[in-house]
C-alpha positions as CSV (number, residue, x, y, z in Angstrom):
1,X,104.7,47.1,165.4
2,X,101.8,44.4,166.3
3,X,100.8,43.9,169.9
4,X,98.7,41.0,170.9
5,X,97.3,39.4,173.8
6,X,94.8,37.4,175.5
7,X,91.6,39.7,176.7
8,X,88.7,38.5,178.5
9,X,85.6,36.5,177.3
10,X,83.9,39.5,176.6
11,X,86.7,39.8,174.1
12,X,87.5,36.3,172.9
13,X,88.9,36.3,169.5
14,X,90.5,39.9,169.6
15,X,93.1,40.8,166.6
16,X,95.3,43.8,166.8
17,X,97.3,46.0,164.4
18,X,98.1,49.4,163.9
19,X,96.1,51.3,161.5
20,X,96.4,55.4,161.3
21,X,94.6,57.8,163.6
22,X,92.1,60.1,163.0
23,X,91.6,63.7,163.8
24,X,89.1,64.3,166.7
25,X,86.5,66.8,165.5
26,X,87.3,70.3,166.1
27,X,84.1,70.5,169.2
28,X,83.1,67.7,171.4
29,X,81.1,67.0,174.7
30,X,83.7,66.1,176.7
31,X,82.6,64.8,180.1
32,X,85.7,64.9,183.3
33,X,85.7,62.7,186.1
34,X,88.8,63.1,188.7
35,X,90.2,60.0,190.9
36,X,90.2,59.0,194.1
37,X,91.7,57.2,196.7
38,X,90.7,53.5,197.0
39,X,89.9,52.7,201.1
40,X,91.8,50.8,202.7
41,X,94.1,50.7,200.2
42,X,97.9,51.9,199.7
43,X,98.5,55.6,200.7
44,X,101.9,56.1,198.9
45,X,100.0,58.3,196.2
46,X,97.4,60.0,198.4
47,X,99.4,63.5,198.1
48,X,98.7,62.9,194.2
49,X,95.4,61.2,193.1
50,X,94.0,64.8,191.9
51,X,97.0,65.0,189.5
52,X,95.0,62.2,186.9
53,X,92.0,63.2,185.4
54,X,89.8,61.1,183.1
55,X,88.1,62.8,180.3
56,X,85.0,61.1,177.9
57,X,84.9,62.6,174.8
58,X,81.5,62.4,172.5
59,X,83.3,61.9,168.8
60,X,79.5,61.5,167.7
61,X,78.6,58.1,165.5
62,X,78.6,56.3,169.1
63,X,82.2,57.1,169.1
64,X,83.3,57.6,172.7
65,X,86.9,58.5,174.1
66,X,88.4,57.9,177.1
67,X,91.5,60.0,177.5
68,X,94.0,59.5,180.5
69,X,95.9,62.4,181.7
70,X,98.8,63.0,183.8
71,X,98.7,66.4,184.6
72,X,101.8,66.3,186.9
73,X,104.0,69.1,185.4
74,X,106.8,68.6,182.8
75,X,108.8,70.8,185.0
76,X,108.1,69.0,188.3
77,X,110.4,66.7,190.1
78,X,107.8,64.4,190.7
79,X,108.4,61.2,188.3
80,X,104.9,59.2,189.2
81,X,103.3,57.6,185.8
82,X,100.4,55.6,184.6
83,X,101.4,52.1,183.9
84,X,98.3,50.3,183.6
85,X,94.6,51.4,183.2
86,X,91.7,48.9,183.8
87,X,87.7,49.1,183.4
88,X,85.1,46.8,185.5
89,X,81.8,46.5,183.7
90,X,78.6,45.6,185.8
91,X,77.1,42.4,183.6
92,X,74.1,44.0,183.2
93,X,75.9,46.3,180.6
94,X,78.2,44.1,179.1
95,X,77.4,45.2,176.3
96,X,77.8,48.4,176.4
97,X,81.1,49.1,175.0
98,X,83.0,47.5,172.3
99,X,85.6,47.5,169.3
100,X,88.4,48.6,171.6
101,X,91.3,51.4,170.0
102,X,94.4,51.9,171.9
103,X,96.7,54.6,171.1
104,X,94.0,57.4,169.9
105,X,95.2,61.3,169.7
106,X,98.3,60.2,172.5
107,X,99.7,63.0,173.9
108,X,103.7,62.6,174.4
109,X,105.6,59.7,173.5
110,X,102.8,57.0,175.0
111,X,102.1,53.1,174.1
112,X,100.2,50.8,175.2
113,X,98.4,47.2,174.6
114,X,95.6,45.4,175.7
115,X,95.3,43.2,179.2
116,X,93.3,42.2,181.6
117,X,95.8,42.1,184.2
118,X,94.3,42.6,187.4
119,X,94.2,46.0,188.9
120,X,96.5,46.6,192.3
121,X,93.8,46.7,195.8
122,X,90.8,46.4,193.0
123,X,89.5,43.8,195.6
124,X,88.9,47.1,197.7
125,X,86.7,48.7,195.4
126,X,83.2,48.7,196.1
127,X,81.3,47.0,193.0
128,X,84.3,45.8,190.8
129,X,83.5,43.0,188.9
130,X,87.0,42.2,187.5
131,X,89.1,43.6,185.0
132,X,86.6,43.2,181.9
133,X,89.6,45.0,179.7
134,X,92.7,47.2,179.8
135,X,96.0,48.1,178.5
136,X,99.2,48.4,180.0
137,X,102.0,50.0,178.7
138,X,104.4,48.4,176.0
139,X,107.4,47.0,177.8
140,X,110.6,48.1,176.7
141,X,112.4,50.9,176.0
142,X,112.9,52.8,179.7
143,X,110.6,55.1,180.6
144,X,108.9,56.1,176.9
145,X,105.7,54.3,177.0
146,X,103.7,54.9,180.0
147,X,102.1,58.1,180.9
148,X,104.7,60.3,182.0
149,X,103.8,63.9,183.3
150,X,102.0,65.7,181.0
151,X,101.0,62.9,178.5
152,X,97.8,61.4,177.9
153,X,96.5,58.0,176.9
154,X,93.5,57.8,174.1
155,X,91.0,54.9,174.4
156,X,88.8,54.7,171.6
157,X,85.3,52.5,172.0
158,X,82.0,52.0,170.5
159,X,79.0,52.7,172.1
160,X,76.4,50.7,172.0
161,X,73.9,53.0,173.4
162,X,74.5,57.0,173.2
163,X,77.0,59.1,174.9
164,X,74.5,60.2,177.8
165,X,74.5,56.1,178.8
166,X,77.8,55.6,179.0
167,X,78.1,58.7,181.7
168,X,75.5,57.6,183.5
169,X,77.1,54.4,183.7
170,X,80.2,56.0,185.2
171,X,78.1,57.8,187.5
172,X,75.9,54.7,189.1
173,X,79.6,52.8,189.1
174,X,78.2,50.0,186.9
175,X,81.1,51.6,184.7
176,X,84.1,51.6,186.6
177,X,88.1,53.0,185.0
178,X,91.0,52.3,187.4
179,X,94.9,53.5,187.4
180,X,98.2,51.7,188.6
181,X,100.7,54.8,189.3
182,X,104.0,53.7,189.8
183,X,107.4,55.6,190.0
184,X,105.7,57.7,193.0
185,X,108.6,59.7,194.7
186,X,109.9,59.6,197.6
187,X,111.0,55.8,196.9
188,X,109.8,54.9,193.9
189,X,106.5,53.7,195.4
190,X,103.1,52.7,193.4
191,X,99.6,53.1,193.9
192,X,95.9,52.5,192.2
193,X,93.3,54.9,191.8
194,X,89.4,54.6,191.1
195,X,87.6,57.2,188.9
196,X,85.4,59.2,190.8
197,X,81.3,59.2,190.0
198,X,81.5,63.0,190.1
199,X,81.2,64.5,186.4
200,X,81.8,68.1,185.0
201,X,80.8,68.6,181.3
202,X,83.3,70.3,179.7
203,X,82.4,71.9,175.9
204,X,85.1,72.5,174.0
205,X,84.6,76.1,172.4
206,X,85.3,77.0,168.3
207,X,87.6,79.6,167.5
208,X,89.4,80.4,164.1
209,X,92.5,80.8,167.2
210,X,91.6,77.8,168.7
211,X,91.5,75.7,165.5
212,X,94.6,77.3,164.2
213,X,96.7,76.4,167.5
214,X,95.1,73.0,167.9
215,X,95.9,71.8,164.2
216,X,100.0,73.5,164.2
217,X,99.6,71.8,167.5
218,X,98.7,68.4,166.3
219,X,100.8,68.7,163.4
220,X,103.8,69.1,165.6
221,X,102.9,66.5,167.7
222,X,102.5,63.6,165.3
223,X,106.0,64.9,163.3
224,X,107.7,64.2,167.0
225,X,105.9,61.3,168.5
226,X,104.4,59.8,165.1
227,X,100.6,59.4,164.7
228,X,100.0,55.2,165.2
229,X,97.1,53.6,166.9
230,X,96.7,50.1,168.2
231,X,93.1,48.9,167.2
232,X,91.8,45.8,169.1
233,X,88.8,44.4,166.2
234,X,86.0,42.3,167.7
């Protein structure tokens, strides 16, 4: 399946298709950041803004992921989703990112494609500069592209600096990632979230176990929900 859309000038000229994913390495740098409430905003999802989490990944050869979770358990009642994730870059590291990959190391049956649709009360965020880029999930078939409980979205970018820049970018808030939950019970309602500039590094140990459960583990994975990446070229 091809996606394509119009993304913003930093982008002009974007192409997308679907090329195959790669493994992540075995032990990364990975880097968490927890949301938060945007003031003054919407309070339908208050209750739930600490069940997404956003985690940065160093896949090393300036290599960074940005992984979206829903952490909301499979068991729970609670149906809210991520249906649209959106980043505001300061101009004065415009460059920082680029060669945008949707669809990296999903977890669940997830899909998205690029936009720069504008992000819900983002006028209420303290230094947001626009949506620079995003994705939002793939219209169409009911509930089985968004985020659901449990999944995760993989971003894939190119740093233009090293790993330690781009967290320091989150954490100054000239890099800035933002949510739109929607399906938010009781009554279906939505919300938007803003990462947080709090940061926890989190290594990922090696184990013989821990390699052997994460490859069956990624091998089941890809045999249910298929292993296909959307890869934005600029």
């Amino acid at each position: 399946m091809k996606h394509t859309s119009v993304l913003s000038a930093l982008l002009v000229g974007a192409s997308v298709a679907v090329v195959t994913t790669a493994a992540r390495p075995a032990a990364a740098i990975t880097t968490s950041f927890s949301f938060q409430n945007i003031p003054g905003g919407d309070t339908f999802g208050d209750l739930l803004v600490d069940q997404f989490t956003l985690d940065i990944v160093d896949l090393s050869s300036n290599i960074v992921q940005f992984r979206f979770n829903n952490i909301i358990p499979s068991g729970s009642s609670q149906t809210a989703r991520i249906d649209q994730v959106a980043f505001s870059v300061d101009p004065t590291i415009s460059g920082l990112l680029s060669n945008i990959v949707l669809n990296v190391d999903n977890v669940g049956v997830v899909d998205f494609q690029s936009s720069t649709q504008n992000l819900s009360q983002s006028n209420l965020i303290a230094g947001w500069d626009g949506t620079t880029f995003g994705a939002v999930r793939v219209p169409g078939g009911g509930n089985t592209s968004p985020v659901n409980k449990s999944e995760t979205l993989g971003i894939n970018f190119t740093a233009n600096a090293n790993y330690s820049a781009v967290i320091a970018a989150i954490t100054n808030r000239k890099l800035q990632t933002g949510i739109h939950v929607v399906s938010i019970l009781p009554g279906g309602k939505s919300d938007s979230f803003v990462n947080s500039a709090t940061s926890t590094p989190v290594p990922e140990p090696i184990t013989m176990l821990g390699l052997g459960v994460g490859t069956l583990g990624l091998g089941a994975l890809k045999r249910r929900y298929g292993n296909k990446k959307t890869k934005v070229t600029v």
